[in-house]
N, C-alpha and C positions, 0 to 999 in steps of 0.2 A: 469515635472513628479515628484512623491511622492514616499519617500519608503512606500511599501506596508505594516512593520509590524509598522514602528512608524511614517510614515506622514508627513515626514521632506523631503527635497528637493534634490534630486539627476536626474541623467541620468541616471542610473539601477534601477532593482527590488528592490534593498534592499540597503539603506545608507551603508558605509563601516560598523558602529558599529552595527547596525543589522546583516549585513552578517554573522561579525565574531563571533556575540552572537550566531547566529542559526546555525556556522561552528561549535561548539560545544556543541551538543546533548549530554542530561545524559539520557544514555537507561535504558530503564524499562523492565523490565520480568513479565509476567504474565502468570500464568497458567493455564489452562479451561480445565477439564477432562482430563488430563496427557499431555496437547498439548501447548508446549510453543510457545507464540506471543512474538517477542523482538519489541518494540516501542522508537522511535528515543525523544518526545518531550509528556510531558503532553497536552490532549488536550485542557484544559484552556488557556496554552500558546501560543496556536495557530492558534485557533478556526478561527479569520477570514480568517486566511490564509486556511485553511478549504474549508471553506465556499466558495470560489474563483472557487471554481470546478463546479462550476455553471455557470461561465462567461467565455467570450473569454480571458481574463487577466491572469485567472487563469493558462492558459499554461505555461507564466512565473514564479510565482511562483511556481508552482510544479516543473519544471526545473530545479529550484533555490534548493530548497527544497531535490530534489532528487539526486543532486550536493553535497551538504551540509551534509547529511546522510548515503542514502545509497548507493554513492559510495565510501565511505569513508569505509563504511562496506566491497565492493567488496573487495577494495585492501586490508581489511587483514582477507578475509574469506578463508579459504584453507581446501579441502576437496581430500579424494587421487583419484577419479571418477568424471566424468564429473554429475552437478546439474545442474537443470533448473530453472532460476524463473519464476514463472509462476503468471499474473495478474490474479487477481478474475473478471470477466467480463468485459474484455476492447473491451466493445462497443465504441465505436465514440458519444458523446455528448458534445455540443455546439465546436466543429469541432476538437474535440480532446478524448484521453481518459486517464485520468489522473492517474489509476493502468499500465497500458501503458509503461508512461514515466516515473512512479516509477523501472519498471520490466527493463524498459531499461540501467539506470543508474548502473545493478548489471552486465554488464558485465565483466567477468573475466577471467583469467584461472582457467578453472574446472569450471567455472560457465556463464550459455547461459541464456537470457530468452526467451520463448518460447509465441510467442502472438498467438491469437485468438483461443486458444485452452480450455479452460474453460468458458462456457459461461452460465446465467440464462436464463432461460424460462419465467420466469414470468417478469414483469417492474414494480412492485411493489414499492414505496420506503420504505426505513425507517428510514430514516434522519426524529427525534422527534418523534419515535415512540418506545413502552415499548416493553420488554420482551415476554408480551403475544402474542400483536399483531406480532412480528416475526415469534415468534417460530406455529401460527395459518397459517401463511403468508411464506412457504417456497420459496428459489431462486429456484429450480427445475434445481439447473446447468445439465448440459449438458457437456457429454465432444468431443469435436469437430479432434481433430489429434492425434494421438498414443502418445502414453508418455514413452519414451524409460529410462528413469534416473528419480532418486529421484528428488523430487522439492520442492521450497523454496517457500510457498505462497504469494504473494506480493498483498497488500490491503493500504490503507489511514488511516483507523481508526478502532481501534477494540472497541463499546460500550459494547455489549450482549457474542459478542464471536459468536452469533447464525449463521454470513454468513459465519466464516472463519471455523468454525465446519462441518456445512454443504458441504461446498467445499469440506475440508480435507476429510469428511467421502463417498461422491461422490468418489473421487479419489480413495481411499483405497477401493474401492469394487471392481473397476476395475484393481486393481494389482498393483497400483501405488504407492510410496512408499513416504512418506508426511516427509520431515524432521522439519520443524516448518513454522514458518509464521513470515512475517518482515511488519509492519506497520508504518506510520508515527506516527498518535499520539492516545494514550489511553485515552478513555472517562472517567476511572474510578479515573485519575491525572489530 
C-alpha cells in the first residue's frame, strides 16, 4: 500500500509525515454575501485527495481527512445551545457519502450532525464547471426532516460559493437558522 498524498510506502492511508503535515490545517475564512465558509486546507494542496470522492478509496481518505480537521475543530467548538452539522447532500455514491463522513466527525457536546436531511433535486454536477453554468444549473435542495437548532453546513470544497449559498438560503426560508459553513478545502487557495 502507498500513502495516498505522497506515494511512499506504508500500511495506512497516510505515511506518518503526511499524517502529521495534514494534522495541521492553516484555516482559511472566506466570505460570500455576509456568509462565512471556514476551510481546513487550500485546495491545490489537496486536490487529489479530492478527487478520491469518486472512488471506493476515497472513504479512507476522507476518514483521514475528517480525523485530521474537522474533529479537531469539534473539540474546541463551543456554543451555549445544542448546533447541528448538517451535510450538503449526502446521497450514497460509490457506496459512501463523503459530506457524510465530514458531518460525522463534528460530533460534540452541543454539536450533533444531523444526515439525510438536506438533499438536491437535480444530479447535475459541477466539478469543472464555471460560475455561469451553476448559478444557470441550481441544486433545488430540498429539505427532507424538521431542523430544530442552528446548523453548521458541512461540504468538501467551496469553488463559486453557489452550492453552499444556495443551501444556506433554502434553509433560511424555512426558519432555519444558518451559522456558517465548514469545508475541507477552498478552490480559490
Amino acid at each position: 500500500m502507498f500513502c495516498a498524498f505522497c506515494k511512499s510506502f506504508t500500511l495506512n492511508t497516510f505515511c506518518k509525515i503526511c499524517s502529521q503535515i495534514l494534522s495541521e490545517p492553516s484555516p482559511i475564512v472566506r466570505e460570500l454575501e455576509g456568509f462565512k465558509i471556514y476551510s481546513f486546507y487550500g485546495y491545490s494542496e489537496i486536490k487529489e485527495l479530492i478527487h478520491s470522492k469518486h472512488q471506493m478509496h476515497g472513504y479512507f481518505i476522507y476518514k483521514n481527512l475528517a480525523k485530521f480537521a474537522f474533529k479537531k475543530f469539534a473539540k474546541s467548538f463551543s456554543f451555549p445551545e445544542q448546533v447541528y452539522a448538517l451535510p450538503i447532500d449526502d446521497r450514497v455514491h460509490h457506496g459512501y457519502s463523503h459530506t457524510a463522513i465530514l458531518a460525522n466527525a463534528l460530533r460534540a457536546k452541543n454539536l450533533k450532525p444531523i444526515f439525510h436531511a438536506l438533499q438536491a433535486t437535480s444530479n447535475i454536477s459541477y466539478s469543472g464547471k464555471d460560475l455561469q453554468f451553476r448559478q444557470n444549473n441550481p441544486r433545488n435542495f430540498k429539505i427532507l426532516k424538521k431542523i430544530t437548532a442552528p446548523v453548521i453546513l458541512v461540504d468538501d470544497i467551496v469553488t463559486t460559493g453557489t452550492t453552499i449559498l444556495e443551501a444556506k438560503n433554502t434553509l433560511e426560508k424555512a426558519g432555519v437558522k444558518v451559522l456558517f459553513a465548514l469545508v475541507l478545502a477552498d478552490a480559490k487557495y
